[in-house]
VEXDREN-2710 file (C-alpha; in Angstrom, 1 decimal):
% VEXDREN-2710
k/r/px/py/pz
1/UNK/-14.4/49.3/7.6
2/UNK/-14.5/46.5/9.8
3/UNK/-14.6/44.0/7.0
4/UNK/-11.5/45.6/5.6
5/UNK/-9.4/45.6/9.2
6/UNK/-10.5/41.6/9.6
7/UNK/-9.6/40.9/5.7
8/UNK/-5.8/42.7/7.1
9/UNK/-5.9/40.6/10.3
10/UNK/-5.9/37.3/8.5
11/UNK/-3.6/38.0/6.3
12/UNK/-0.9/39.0/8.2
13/UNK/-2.3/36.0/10.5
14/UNK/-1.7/33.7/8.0
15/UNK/1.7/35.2/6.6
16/UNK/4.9/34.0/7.1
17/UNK/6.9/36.0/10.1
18/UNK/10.2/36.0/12.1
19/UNK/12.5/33.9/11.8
20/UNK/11.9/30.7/14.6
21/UNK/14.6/28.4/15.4
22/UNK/14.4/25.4/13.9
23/UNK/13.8/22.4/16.4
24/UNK/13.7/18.8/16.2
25/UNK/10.2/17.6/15.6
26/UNK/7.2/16.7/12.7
27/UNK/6.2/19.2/10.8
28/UNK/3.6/18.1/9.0
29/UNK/4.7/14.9/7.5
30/UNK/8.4/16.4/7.0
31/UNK/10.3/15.1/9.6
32/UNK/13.1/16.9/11.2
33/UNK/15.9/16.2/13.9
34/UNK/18.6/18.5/15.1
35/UNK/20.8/17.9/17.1
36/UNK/23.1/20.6/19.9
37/UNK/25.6/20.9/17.4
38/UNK/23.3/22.5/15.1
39/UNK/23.2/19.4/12.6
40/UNK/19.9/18.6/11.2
41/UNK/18.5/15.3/9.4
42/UNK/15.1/15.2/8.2
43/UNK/13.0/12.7/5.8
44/UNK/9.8/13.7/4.1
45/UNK/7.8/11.3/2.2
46/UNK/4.4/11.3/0.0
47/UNK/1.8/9.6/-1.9
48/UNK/-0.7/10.1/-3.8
49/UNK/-3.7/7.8/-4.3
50/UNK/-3.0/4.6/-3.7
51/UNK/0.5/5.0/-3.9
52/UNK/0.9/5.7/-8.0
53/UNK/3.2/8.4/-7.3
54/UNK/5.7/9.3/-4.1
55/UNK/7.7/11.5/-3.3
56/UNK/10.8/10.3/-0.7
57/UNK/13.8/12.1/-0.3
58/UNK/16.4/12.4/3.2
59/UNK/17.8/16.0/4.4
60/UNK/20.8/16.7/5.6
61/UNK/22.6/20.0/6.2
62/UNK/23.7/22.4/8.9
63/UNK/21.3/25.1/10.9
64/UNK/23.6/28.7/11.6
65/UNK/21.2/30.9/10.2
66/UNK/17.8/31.9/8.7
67/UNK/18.3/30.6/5.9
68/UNK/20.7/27.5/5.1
69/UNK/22.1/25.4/2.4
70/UNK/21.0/21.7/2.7
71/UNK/21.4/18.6/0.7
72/UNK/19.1/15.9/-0.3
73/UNK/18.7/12.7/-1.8
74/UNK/16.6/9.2/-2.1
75/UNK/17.8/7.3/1.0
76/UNK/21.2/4.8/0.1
77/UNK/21.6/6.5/-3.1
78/UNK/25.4/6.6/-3.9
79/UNK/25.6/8.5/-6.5
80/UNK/26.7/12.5/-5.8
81/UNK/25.3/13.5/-9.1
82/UNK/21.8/12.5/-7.7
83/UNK/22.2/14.4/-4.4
84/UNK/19.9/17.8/-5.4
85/UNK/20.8/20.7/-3.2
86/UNK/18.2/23.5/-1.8
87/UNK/17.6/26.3/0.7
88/UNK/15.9/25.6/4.2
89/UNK/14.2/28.5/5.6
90/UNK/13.2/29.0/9.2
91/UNK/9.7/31.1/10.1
92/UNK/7.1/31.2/11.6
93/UNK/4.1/30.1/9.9
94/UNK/0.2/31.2/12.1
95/UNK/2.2/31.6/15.2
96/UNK/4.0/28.3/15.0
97/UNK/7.7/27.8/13.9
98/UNK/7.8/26.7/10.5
99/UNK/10.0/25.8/7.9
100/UNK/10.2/26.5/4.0
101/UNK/12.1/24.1/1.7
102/UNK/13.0/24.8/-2.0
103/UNK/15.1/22.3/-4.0
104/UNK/16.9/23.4/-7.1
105/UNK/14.4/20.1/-8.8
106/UNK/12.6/17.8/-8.2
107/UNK/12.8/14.4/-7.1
108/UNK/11.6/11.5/-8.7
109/UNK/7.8/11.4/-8.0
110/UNK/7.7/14.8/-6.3
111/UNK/6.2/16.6/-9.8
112/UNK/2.7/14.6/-9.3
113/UNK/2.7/14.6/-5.3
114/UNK/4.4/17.6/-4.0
115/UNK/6.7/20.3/-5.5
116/UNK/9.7/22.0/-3.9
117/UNK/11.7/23.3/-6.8
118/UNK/9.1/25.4/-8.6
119/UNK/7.2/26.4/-5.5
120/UNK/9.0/25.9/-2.0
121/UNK/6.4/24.3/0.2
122/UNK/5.8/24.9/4.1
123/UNK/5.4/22.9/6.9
124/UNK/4.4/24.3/10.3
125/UNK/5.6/22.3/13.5
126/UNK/3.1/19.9/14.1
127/UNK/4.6/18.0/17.1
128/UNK/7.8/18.6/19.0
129/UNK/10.6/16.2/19.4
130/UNK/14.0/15.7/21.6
131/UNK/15.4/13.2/19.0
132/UNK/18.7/14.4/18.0
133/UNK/18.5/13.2/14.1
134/UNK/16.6/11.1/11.4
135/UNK/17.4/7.8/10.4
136/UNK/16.5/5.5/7.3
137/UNK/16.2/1.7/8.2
138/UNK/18.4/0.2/5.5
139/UNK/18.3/-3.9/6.3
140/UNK/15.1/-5.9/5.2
141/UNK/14.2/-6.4/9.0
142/UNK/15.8/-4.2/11.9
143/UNK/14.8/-5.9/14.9
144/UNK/14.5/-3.7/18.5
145/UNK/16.3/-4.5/21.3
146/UNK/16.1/-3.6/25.4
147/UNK/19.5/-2.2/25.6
148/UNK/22.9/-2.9/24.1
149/UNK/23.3/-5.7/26.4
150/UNK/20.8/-7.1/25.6
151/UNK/21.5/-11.3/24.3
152/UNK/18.8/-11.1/21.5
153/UNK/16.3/-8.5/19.9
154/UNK/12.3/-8.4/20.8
155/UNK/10.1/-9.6/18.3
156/UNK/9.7/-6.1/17.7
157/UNK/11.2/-4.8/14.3
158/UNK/10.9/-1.9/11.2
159/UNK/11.5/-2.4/7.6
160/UNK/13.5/-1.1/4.9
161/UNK/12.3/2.3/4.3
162/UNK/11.3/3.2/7.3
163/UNK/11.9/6.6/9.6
164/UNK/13.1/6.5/12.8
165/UNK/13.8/9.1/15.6
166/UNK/16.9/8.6/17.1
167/UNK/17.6/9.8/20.3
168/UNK/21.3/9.0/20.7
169/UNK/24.1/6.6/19.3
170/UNK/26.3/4.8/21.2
171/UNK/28.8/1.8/19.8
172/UNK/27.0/1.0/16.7
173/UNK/23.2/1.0/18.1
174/UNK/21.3/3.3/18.3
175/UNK/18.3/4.5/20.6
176/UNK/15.4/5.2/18.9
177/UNK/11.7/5.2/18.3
178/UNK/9.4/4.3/15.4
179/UNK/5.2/5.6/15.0
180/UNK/3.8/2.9/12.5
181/UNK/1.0/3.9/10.0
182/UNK/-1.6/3.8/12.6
183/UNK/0.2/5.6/15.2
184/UNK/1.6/2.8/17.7
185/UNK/5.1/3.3/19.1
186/UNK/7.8/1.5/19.4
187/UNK/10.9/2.1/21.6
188/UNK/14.2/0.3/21.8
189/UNK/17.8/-0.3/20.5
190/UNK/18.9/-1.1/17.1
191/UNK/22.0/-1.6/15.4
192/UNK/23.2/1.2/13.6
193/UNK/24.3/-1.1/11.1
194/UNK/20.8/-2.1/10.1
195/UNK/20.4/2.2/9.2
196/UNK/21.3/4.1/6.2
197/UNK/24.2/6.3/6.8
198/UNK/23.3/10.1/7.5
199/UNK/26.2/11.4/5.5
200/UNK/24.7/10.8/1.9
201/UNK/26.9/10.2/-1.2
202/UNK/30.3/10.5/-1.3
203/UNK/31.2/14.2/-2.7
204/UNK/28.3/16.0/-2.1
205/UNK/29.7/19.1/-0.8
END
């Protein structure tokens, strides 16, 4: 009997369960930003190996309900008829607001690392944010700066490719943040210029 009622209790332990608001933050390698007009951004990427296959793709859609239409695509892809739409769900995942992500197919890559079309996969918040949105670095080198004031960038910089948290934009930079491979952070101003627009292809919607 007892074995029976503690089989039950983790099950419904580790089952999915109301709805949680979806807030800016990592969820477990998927990325997410929102910001207070309900807009979110996100960014997930995978590999597998040494890096034979990954799976890359940005988010973008608009958070009024448990469930919500979203759109996404490789990063400065500007072709609509690459943009694959999907469904994000909020939860709660073992206590912890969650969020599940099916795509009508698959990205390029996803197949061998990751799959969201056939199966929608989970991610439970890992680490809580107050950026307001995800951005893709777009320029070979985008170089950090103090403020907007400042005369000339640090020698501080991210490459193409890479996913920062942006805090707030403000003529053409933007305030944001950067953790590198191994975890070290880095803080400053870049040009908005220097970032992949968060709007996606013309024509998506």
């Amino acid at each position: 009997m007892h074995k029976k009622i503690l089989i039950w209790l983790i099950v419904l332990a580790a089952r999915p369960c109301l709805a949680a608001p979806v807030v800016s933050g990592d969820y477990d390698g998927l990325l997410v930003g929102v910001d207070r007009y309900g807009s979110l951004t996100g960014y997930f990427e995978s590999s597998t190996g040494r890096g034979q296959f990954t799976c890359a793709f940005f988010v973008s859609g608009k958070i009024g309900g448990s469930v919500d239409r979203v759109d996404t695509w490789f990063p400065g892809e500007r072709n609509p008829q690459e943009v694959i739409h999907g469904v994000l769900e909020q939860l709660r995942f073992n206590g912890k607001p969650a969020i599940r992500l099916k795509l009508e197919e698959e990205h390029g890559g996803c197949w061998n690392v990751q799959r969201f079309a056939s199966d929608p996969s989970t991610f439970a918040l890992t680490e809580p944010g107050s950026w307001e949105s995800i951005r893709i670095v777009a320029s070979k080198k985008a170089y950090f700066y103090d403020d907007p004031s400042s005369p000339k960038p640090r020698k501080a910089y991210t490459v193409t490719g890479n996913a920062l948290r942006v805090f707030e934009t403000r003529d053409g930079w933007a305030r944001a943040e950067y953790v590198g491979p191994e975890s070290q952070l880095t803080r400053g101003w870049v040009l908005e210029r220097d970032l992949f627009s968060a709007k996606g292809p013309a024509g998506v919607r």
